[in-house]
N, C-alpha and C positions, 0 to 999 in steps of 0.2 A: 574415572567413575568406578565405584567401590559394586562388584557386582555379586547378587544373592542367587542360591540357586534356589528355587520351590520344587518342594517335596510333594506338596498338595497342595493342588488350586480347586480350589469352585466358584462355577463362571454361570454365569448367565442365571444368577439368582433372581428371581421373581420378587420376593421379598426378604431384607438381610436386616435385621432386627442385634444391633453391633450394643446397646447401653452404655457405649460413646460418653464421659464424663468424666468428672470426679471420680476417685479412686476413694470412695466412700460410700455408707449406708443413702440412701436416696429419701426424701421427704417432701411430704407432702405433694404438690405440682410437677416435681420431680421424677415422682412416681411413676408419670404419662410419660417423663421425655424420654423415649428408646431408644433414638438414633436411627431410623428408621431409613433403609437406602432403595431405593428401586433397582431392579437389575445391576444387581450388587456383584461384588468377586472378591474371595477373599483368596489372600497367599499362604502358605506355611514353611517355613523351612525346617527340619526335623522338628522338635518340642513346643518349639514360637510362633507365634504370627508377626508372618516378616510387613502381610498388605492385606487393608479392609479399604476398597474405595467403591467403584461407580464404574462402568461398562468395562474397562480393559487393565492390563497390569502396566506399572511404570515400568521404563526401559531398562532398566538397574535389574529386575526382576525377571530370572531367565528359567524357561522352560527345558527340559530333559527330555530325553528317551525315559530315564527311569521318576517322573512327574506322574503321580497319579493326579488324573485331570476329572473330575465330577461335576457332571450337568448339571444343575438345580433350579431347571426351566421349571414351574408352575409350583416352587417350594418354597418353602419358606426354613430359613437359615436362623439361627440362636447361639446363645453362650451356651453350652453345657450346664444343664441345671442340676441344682445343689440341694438337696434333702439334708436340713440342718437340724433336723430331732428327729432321731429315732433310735431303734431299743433291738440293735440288729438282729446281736447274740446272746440266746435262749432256747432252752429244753423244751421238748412235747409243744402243748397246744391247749387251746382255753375253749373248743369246739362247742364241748357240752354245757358253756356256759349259757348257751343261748336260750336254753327253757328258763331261768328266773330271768331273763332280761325280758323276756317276751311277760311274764309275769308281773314286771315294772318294779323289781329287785335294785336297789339301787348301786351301782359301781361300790364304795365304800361298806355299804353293807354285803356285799358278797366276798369282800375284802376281811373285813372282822369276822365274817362265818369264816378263817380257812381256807376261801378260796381266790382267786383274782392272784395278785400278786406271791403271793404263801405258797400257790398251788404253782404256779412258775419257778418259783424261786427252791422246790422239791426237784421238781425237773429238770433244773438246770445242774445243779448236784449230784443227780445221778448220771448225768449224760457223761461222755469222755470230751476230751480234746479236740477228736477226730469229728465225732458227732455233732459236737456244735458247730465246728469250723464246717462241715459239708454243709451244714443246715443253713447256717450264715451264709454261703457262697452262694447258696440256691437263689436266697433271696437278693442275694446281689446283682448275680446275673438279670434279674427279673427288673431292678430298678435301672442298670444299664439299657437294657432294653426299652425302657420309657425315656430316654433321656437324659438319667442321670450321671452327671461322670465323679461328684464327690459327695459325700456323706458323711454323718457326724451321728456318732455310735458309742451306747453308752453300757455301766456296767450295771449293776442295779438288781440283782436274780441272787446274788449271793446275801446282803445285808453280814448278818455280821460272822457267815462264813466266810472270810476273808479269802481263803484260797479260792474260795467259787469266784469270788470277786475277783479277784489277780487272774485266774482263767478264762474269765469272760476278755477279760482286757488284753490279755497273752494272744486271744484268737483274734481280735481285731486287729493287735499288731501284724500277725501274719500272715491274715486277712491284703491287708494293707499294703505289706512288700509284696505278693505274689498275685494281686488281679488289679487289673487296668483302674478301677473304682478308687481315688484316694479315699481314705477312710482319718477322720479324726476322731478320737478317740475321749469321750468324758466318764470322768468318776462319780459313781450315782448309788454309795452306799446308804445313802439316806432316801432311796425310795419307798422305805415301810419300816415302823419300827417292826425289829422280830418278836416270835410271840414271848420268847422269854424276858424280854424286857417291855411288856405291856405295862407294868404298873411302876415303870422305872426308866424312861426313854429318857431320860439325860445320861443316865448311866452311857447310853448306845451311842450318844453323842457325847460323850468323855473317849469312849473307846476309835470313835472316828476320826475324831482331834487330834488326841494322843498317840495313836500305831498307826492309822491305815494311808493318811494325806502324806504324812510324811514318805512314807515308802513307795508311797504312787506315786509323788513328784522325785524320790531320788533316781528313781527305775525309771522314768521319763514313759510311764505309761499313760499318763491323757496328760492331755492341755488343756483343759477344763473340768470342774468341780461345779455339779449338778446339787440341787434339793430338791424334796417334793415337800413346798410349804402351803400344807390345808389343814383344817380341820380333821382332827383324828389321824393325822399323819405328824408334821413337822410343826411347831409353833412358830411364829416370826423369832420371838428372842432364839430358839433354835438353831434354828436357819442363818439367822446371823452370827454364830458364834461359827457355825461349824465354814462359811463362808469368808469371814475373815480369818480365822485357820486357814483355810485352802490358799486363799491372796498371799498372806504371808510365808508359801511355802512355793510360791510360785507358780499356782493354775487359776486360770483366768473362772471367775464365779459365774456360774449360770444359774437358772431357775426356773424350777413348776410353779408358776405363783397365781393362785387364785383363780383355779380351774374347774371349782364348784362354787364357794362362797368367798365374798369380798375379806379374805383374813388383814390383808396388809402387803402379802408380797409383793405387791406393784410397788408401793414406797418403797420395801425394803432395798430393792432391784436398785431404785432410783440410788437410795443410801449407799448401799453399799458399791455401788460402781459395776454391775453387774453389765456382761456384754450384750445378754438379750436374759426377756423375760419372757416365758412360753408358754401359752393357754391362754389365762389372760379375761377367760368367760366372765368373771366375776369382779373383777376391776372395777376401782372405786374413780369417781372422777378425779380425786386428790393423787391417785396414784399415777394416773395414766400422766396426769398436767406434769409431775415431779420425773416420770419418766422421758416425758418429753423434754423439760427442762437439759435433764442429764446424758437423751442422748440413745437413752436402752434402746435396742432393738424388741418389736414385738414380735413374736415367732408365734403365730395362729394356725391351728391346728384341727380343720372345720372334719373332717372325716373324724373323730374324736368324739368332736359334741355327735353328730350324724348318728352313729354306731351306739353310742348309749342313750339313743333316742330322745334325745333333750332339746325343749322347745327354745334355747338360747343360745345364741351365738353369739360370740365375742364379736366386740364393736367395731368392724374395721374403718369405718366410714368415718367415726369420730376420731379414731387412731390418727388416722390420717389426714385430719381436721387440723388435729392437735400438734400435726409435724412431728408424729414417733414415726420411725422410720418402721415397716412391717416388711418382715417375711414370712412367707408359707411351709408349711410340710407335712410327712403323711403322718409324724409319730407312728412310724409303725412298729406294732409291737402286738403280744398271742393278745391281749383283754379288751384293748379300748377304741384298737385300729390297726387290724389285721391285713392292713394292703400294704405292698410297694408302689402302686398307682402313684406314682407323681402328678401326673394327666390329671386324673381325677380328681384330685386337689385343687389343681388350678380354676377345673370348671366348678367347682364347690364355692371356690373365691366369688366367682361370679353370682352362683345363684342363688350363696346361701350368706355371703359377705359383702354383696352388693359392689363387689371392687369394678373396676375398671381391667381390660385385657393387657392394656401397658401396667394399669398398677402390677398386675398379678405376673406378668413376665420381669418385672423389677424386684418383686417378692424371691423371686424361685431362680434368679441370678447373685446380683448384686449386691441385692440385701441380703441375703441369705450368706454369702461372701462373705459380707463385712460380719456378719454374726457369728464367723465363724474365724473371723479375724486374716482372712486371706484376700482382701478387695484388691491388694496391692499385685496378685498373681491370676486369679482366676476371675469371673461373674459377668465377665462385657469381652467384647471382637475389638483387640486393639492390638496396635502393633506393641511387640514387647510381650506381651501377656501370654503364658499358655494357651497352645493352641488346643481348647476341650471347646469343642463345635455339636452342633446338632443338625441335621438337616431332616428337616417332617414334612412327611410326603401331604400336605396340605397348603392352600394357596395363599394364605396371609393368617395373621395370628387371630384373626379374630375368630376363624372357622377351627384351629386348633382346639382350640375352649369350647365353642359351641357345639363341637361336635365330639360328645363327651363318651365315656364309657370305655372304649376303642383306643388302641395303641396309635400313634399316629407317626412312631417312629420310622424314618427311613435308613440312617446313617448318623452313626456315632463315630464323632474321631477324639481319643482321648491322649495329651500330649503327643500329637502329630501322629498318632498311630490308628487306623481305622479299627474299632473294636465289635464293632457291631454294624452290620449292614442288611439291611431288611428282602435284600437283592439275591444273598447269599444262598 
């Protein structure tokens, strides 16, 4: 008998929520099935999970002196959740925006005044290396702390200061080697045309095509190639140009599509083989049907609409009618959705998305995984797979969600190592 040692066990789980499955986006009925175990125990042996069963460990599975052993009598136990859109690293702060919001100023119109992304994107340019990288880490620390053990972070502050851009990206990488948090990394020059190419944004999308995709995918700084296609930002034919540029240089295409009006990006997403499409408020029934078709991931993003006070949420109910596979997350970023709350997200799924608590723990593992093209490493409790665990000092998933606002973290282990413990 071939025997393992455990590095970490936890025993006497109360409830152990493993999303046990396919090593795939989840759909529709899917959504529900968690793998749900009762007084659960799971193994690790340094980086892996060696064992996820049901009262006791197989004999094969040997406990130490040096075994950190962890109770999780009345807990509830999860995948390590995955905040798959957000907007790490950035300068200052968008505080004072809050008098024309309160005013009912609309996002894009505060956007063309100067401000909203323009005014971040000043920020972010003055700031140093150092400055963002500490600023970054802050909030990173902050999303560990709810939970989260990887993230997907974009560059998008610079536009067509290129070096801002290659800065933003430079911090994430570093980000990335030196805290527990993996970080993936997306290219997001096309979050606003600049103002000097207002009356000439193909120009800015000649120059993105031509210099900057290129040298992001040779320098291996993201793996993924973002737009923001709306109204008074990106056009579809845009978007799709500078999209298949990215594919063809090797970063997988993502997408802001249709997160104020119905433009088209939800087809385009479809068209163009896009891994997920994000926001989504706006979505055409042709879009969503095409996205289904093909597979996209929907990345919903309800503290977004929340925050800019808008009476419409994206449809997750029908999303997952239609069998688009959906995941959740905070878009956290200074203008539209200034949390690292993952928590809070999740109970937004609920109360403002009408999801289900297994949809919404499917959202913020697995599918969020696959959207970020790692199902095959992290999202689910299974042996083989990275041991990134969560253990929440709460007694089954449903009171986690319901009982919102509140960190409900207990214990974070990210590839077999404990990073955070609420004990501590």
């Amino acid at each position: 008998m071939q025997y393992k040692k455990a590095t970490i066990v936890i025993e006497n789980i109360s409830n152990l929520v493993t999303l046990k499955g396919p090593n795939r986006a989840r759909r529709s009925d899917e959504m529900s099935e968690v793998g749900l175990i009762k007084d659960g125990i799971v193994a690790v042996e340094d980086d892996k999970i060696i064992f996820v069963g049901q009262d006791h460990l197989p004999q094969n599975i040997r406990i130490t002196s040096e075994t950190i052993t962890i109770d999780a009598s009345n807990k509830l136990v999860t995948p390590g959740l995955i905040d798959s859109h957000t907007h790490l690293v950035y300068g200052g702060s968008r505080e004072h925006e809050i008098y024309n919001k309160l005013k009912g100023t609309k996002y894009l119109d505060i956007m063309q005044a100067g401000g909203g992304i323009y005014y971040t994107v000043e920020m972010t340019k003055k700031a140093s290396f150092k400055e963002l990288y500490k600023k970054a880490e802050r909030s990173l620390n902050r999303m560990m702390e709810f939970g989260v053990t990887t993230v997907e972070a974009k560059s998008g502050y610079g536009l067509d200061d290129f070096e801002t851009e290659l800065k933003q990206l430079k911090v994430i990488k570093e980000l990335n080697d030196n805290h527990p948090v993996d970080i993936v990394a997306t290219f997001l020059a096309a979050h606003a045309v600049p103002e000097r190419y207002k009356n000439n944004s193909d120009k800015f999308v000649e120059i993105i095509i031509n210099e900057m995709i290129s040298y992001v995918s040779e320098k291996g700084l993201a793996k993924f190639c973002d737009v923001f296609c709306e109204e008074g930002v990106f056009s579809v034919e845009q978007s799709r140009k500078i999209l298949t540029a990215a594919k063809d240089w090797g970063l997988i295409p993502k997408i802001h599509a249709d997160e104020l009006e119905p433009l088209g990006g939800a087809e385009l997403a479809a068209e163009i083989g896009c891994i997920s499409a994000d926001h989504l408020v706006g979505a055409s029934e042709k879009g969503l049907k095409m996205m289904a078709e093909k597979g996209v991931i929907a990345t919903l993003l309800p503290t977004t609409t929340f925050f800019l006070q808008s009476e419409k949420y994206a449809d997750a109910r029908k999303m997952i009618e239609y069998g688009i596979p959906v995941a959740l997350s905070t878009d956290y970023n200074p203008g539209s959705s200034p949390t690292e709350n993952l928590q809070l997200v999740m109970s937004f799924g609920v109360i403002k998305l009408k999801m289900s608590p297994q949809e919404i723990i499917s959202s913020v593992t697995i599918n969020a995984a696959a959207s970020l093209g790692l199902e095959n490493k992290i999202g689910s409790l299974e042996e083989g797979k990275n041991a990134d665990i969560v253990i929440f000092d709460v007694p089954n998933l449903e009171y986690l969600i319901y009982h919102f606002g509140v960190n409900h973290t207990d214990t974070v282990i990210k590839n077999g190592v404990v990073v955070y413990s609420n004990n501590q």
